[in-house]
N, C-alpha and C positions, 0 to 999 in steps of 0.2 A: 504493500500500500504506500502512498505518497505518503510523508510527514508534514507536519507543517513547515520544516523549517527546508527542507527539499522544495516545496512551494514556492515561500519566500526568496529563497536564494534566484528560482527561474524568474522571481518577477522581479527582482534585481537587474537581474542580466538582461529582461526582457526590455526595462526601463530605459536601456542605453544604448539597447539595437533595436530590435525589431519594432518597438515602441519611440518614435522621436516627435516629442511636441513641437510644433513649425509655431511663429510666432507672427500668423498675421491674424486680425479679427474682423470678422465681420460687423455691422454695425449690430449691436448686442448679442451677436453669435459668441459661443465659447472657442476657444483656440483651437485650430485644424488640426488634427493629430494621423502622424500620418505612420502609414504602416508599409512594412517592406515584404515581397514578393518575388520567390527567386524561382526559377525554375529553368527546366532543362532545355528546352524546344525552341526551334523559331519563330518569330512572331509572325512569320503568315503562316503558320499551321494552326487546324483547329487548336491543337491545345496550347497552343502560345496565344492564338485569337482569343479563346474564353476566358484567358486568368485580364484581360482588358477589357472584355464584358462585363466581367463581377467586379472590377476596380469600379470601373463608369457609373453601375448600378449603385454599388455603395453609396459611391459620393452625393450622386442623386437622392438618394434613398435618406442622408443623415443630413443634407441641406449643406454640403462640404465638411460638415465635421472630422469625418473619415475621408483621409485621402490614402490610397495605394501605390505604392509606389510599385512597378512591374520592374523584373530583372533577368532580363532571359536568354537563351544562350551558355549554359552552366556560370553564367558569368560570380556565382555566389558561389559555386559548389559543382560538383559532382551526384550522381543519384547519392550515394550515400551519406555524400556533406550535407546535401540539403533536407534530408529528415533529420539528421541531426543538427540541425540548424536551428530546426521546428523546435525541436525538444529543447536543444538548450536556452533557445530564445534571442538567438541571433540573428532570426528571423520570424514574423507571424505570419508565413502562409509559403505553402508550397503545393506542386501537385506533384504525384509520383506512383511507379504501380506500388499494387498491394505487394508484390512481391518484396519491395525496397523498403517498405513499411513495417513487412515481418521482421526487419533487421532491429527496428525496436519491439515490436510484439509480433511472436513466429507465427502463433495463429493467425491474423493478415493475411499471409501468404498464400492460406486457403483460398479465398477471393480467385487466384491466379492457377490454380491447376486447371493442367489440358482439360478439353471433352469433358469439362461439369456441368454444361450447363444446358437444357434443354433450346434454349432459342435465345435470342437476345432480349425478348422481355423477359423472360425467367433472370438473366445477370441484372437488367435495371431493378426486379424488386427484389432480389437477394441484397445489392448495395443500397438500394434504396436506405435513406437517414432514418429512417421509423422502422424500418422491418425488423424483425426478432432478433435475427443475424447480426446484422451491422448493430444493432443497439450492445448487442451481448457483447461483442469483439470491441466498439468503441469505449465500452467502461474499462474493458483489461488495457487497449492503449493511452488511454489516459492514466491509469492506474503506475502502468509501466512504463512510459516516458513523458509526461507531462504535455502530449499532443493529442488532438480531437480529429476526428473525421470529419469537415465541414458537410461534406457533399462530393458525389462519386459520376462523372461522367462516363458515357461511352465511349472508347478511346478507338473500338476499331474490334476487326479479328485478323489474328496474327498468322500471317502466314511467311512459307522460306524463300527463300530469295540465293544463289548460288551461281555460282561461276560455270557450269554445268548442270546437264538436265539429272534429275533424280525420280524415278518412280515409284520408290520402295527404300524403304531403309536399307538394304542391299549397298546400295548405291551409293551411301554416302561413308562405306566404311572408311575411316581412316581420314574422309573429309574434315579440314577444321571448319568450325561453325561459330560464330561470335556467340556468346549467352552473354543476356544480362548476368552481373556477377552477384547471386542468389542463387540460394541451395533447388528454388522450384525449376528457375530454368534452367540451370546445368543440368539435372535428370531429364528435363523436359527435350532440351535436343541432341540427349543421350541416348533418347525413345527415337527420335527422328533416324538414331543411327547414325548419328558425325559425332567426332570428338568435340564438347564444347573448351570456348577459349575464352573466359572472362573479359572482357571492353566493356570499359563505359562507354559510354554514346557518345559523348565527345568525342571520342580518337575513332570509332569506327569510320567514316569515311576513308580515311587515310588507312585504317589498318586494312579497309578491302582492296583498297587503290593500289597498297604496296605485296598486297599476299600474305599480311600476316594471316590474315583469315581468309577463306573462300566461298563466303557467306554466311549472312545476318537472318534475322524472323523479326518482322514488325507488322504491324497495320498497312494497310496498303496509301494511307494518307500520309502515313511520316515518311512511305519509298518516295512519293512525289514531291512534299516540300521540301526534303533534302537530298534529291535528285541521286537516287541511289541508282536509278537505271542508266547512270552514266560509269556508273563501277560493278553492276553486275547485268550479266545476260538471259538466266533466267528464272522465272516468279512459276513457283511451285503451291497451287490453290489446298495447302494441306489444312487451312482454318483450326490449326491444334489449339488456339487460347481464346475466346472473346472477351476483352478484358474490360475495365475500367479505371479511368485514373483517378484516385484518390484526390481531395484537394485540402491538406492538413491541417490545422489552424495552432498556437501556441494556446495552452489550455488557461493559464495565466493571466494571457491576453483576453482570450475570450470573457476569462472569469472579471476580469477589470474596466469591462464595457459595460453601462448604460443598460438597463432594462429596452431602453427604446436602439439604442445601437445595436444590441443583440436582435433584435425584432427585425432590424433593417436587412445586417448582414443575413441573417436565417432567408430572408425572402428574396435578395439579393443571390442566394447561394441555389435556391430553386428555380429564381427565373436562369439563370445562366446553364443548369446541370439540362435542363429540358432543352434551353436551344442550342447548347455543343453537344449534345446527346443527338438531336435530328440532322442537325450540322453533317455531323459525322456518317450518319446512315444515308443521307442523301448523298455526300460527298462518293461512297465507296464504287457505283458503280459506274459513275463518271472517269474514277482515278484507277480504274481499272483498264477502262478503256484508254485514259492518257497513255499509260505504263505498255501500253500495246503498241499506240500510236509513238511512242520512244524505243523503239523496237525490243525491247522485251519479249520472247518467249513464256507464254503461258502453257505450265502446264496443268491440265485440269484430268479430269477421267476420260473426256470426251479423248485427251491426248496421251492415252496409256498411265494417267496416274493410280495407284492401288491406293486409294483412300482409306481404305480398313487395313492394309496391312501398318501404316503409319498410326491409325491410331488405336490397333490392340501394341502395338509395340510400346507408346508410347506411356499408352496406360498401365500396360503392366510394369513398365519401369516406374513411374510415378507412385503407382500403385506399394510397390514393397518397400519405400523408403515411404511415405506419407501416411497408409491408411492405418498402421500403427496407434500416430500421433492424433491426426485428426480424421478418422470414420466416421466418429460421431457428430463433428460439424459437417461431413459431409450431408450425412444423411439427413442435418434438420437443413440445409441447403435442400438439397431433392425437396424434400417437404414442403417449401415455399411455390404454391399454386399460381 
């Protein structure tokens, strides 16, 4: 459990980053207090576009009381700097997977394993802020690193992307694969059948450009706004993850806002999760077509892909390292109608 003096200390720290009061006033408005927001992505991706949807909303929302400051580009951090950034209070807001999340509470990570999930509205009400799920897991994150779950958007489904064609895990023995560096996707494109290679997201361009890797797995909207089909040749339709991106808040911070600031940001955090959620789902099959039209090779079933050999593979690998730990959050997942 958090102490109080654990508390105290993050609202210290939070006081002198992630929290910085700007000293101009409106005419009988209180002082603009303005909060910092780091994250990984470029700003014309959706997920670099919606952390400046929920900024705008805010400020609108508190009559400028709340200003956000956006910071994007890892320009604060790396995935893992930047949840702990969260947590230490070096920053109040980030977005990142659940996976990067686990790294402060492992359950999270659940969120991210392969083929959980029956469709994509089955992941929006599993993440959803109110569901049983996300309420249960956000009490242990808070518990366990002094950060909140604000709100979960659709990020995409992830599929492989490779220097050559693969239709079976076969295929990619001895292939290097970039993983996010997290315990879920090293197994996860262990299942795929490549050796994975820990990268942050930052250095991947360059580490596919030079060979250290021979292919990544993302969303098909992050291949197009960081023009990955300029470093690989071809997109494998293997959809092993549909994921969402967390967007964290310092619990601190949150707990140090205004009854009506809370109110704002909460509604602020909803209007933004529903429209980078549709964002997203309309974007896919346009940016699938782009990734064509940049001559990409898609391989799908129609193209000799073995879709079930990729994901009994993958599953059983995930499966004996994970179901151990968390079966039983799987299974109240499944349960969510």
């Amino acid at each position: 459990m958090q102490t109080n003096g654990f508390s105290r200390r993050r609202l210290l720290m939070a006081g002198g980053a992630a929290l910085v009061a700007t000293p101009f006033l409106g005419r009988g408005a209180r002082a603009a207090t303005t909060l910092r927001y780091g994250h990984m992505h470029t700003p014309n991706s959706i997920a670099g576009a919606q952390a400046e949807w929920f900024a705008k909303a805010v400020e609108e929302k508190t009559g400028g009381e709340l200003n956000i400051q956006i910071f994007p580009n890892s320009q604060l951090g790396k995935l893992q700097e930047l949840a702990e950034a969260v947590s230490t209070g070096s920053i109040a807001f980030s977005h990142n997977t659940a996976g990067a999340i686990g790294s402060l509470y492992a359950p999270f990570a659940a969120f991210d394993t392969p083929y959980l999930y029956r469709d994509i509205d089955h992941l929006m009400k599993v993440v959803d802020a109110q569901s049983p799920v996300m309420q249960e897991l956000n009490e242990g994150l808070i518990a366990a690193s002094g950060t909140r779950a604000l709100y979960a958007f659709y990020f995409g489904t992830r599929n492989l992307t490779a220097d050559r064609a693969a239709k079976s895990p076969a295929d990619l023995a001895g292939v290097k694969i970039r993983s996010i560096p997290f315990p879920i996707y090293m197994a996860t494109v262990e299942g795929l059948g490549a050796v994975p290679v820990p990268v942050d997201w930052s250095e991947v361009p360059t580490a596919l450009a030079t060979g250290v890797v021979n292919g990544q797995e993302n969303p098909m909207n992050v291949l197009v706004s960081a023009k990955l089909y300029e470093v690989q040749s071809h997109l494998m339709l293997t959809g092993h993850i549909s994921a969402a991106q967390v967007v964290m808040m310092n619990d601190d911070v949150w707990n140090g806002l205004s009854d009506a600031h809370k109110e704002a940001v909460a509604s602020a955090a909803t209007e933004t999760r529903d429209r980078a959620s549709q964002e997203m789902l309309a974007a896919e099959a346009t940016d699938l077509a782009t990734l064509r039209a940049q001559g990409m090779t898609v391989i799908d079933a129609d193209a000799g892909l073995d879709l079930e050999s990729f994901r009994s593979s993958v599953k059983a690998r995930v499966s004996s390292e994970f179901d151990a730990e968390w079966g039983d959050l799987y299974a109240k997942i499944a349960a969510i109608a």
